[in-house]
C-alpha positions in Angstrom: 39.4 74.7 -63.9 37.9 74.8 -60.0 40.2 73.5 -57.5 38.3 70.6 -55.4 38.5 71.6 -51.9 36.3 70.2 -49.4 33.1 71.5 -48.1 33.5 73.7 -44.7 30.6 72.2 -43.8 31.5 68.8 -43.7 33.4 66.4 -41.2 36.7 66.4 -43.3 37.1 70.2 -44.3 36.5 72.2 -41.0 38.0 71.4 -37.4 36.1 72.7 -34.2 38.0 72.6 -31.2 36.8 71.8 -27.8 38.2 72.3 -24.1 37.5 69.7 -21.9 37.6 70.0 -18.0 39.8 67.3 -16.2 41.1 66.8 -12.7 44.0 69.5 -12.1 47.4 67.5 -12.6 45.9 64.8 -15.0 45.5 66.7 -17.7 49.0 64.7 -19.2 47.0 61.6 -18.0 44.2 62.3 -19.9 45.8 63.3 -23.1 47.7 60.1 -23.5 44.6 58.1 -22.7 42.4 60.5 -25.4 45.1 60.0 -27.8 45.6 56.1 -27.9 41.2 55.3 -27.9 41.4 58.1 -31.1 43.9 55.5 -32.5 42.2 52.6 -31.4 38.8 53.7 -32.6 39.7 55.3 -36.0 38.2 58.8 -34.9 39.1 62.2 -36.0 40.6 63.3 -33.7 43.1 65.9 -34.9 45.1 67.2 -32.3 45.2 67.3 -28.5 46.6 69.9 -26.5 47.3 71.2 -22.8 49.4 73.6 -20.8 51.3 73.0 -18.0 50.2 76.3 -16.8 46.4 75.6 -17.0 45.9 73.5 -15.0 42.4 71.0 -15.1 41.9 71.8 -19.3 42.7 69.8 -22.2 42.3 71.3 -25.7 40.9 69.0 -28.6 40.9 69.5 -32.1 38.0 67.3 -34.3 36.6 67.1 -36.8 32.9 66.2 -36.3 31.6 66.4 -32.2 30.4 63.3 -32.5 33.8 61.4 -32.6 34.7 64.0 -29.6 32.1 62.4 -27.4 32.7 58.8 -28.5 36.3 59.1 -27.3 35.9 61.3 -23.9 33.1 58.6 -23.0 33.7 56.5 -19.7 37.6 58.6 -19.5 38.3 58.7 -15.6 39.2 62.2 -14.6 37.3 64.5 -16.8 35.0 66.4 -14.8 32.4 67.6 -17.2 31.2 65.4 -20.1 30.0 68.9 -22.3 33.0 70.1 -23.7 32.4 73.8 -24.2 33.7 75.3 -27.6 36.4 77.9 -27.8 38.3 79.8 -30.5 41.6 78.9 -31.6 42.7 82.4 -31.2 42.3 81.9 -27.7 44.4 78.8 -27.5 47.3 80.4 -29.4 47.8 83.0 -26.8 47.7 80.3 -23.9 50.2 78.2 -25.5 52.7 80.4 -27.4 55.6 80.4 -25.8 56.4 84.1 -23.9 58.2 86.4 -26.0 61.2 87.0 -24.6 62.5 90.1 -22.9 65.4 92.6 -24.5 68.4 91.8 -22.6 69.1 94.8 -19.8 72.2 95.1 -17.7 73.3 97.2 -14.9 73.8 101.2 -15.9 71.8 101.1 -18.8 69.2 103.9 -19.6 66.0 101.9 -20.3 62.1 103.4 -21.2 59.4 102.3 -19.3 56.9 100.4 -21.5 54.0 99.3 -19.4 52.9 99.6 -15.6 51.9 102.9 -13.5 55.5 104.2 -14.6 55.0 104.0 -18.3 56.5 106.4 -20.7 59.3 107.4 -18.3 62.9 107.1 -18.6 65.5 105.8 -15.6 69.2 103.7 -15.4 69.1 100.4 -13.9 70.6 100.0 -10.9 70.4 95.8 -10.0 68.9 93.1 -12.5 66.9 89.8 -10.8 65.1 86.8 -12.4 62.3 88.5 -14.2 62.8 92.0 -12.1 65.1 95.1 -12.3 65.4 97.9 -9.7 65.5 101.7 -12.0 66.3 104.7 -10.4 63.8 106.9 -12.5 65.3 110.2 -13.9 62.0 111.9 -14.1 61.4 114.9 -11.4 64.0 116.2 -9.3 64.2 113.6 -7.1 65.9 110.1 -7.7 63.3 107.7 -7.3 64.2 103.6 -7.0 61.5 100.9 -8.2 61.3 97.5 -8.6 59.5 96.9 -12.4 59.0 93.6 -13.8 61.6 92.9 -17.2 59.3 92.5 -19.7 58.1 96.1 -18.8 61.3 98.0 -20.0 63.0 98.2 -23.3 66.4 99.6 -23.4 67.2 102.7 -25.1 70.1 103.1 -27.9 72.3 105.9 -27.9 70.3 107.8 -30.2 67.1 107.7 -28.5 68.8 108.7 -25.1 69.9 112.0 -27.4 66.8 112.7 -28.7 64.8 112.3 -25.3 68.0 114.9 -23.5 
């Protein structure tokens, strides 16, 4: 027996989704305006989206485009009235949260994972909001640089031996 599933060609089987520019700082503004004519007029309107870190783009999820046009129509602070199409692999990456970054403290060996200094080895010497200072043990000469957290990952006793 076929399992009914509807037609991803049709309004009710596929979602497109749609940025849409708005004045910087309204974009919470907009959203809750967008949201309650959706309501009001019975559109499908799936989901609505924005970053606090994006500033001037909302992200809407429909249905058809039609529905999208009837409820961004006569909206004060949208700036263009052609939303432009995007991918919703590209909204996943602006709104996941950041993945946060293995715990370091003073003295410990860590590997450099990204950056010019990548691949090399050094101890930690001070830890700041979203910075360490690393005295590199590469070369003969102690070298001291300021690397952003996310770009080191500490070493375990094991690796430290093996890289010796």
């Amino acid at each position: 027996m076929e399992s009914q599933q509807p037609d991803q060609g049709t309004a009710e089987g596929r979602s497109r989704f749609y940025a849409i520019y708005v004045t910087g700082g309204y974009e919470e503004r907009v959203v809750a305006v967008l949201a309650e004519r959706a309501r009001t007029l019975q559109l499908d309107v799936r989901s609505l989206v924005y970053s606090p870190d994006l500033k001037g783009v909302v992200f809407v999820e429909v249905g058809d485009v039609k529905d999208l046009y009837y409820v961004i129509r006569g909206v004060r602070n949208i700036k263009r009235r052609r939303p432009t199409a995007v991918n919703v692999d590209d909204i996943l990456k602006l709104i996941r949260p950041p993945v946060a970054a293995a715990p370091v403290a003073k003295g410990d060996t860590i590997q450099v994972i990204g950056g010019p200094f990548k691949g090399m080895m050094g101890r930690i010497v001070d830890v700041r909001k979203g910075e360490v200072d690393v005295n590199l043990l590469e070369g003969d000469s102690k070298i001291l640089v300021t690397i952003p957290i996310d770009q080191v990952k500490p070493l375990s006793k094991e690796e430290r031996q093996g890289q010796s």
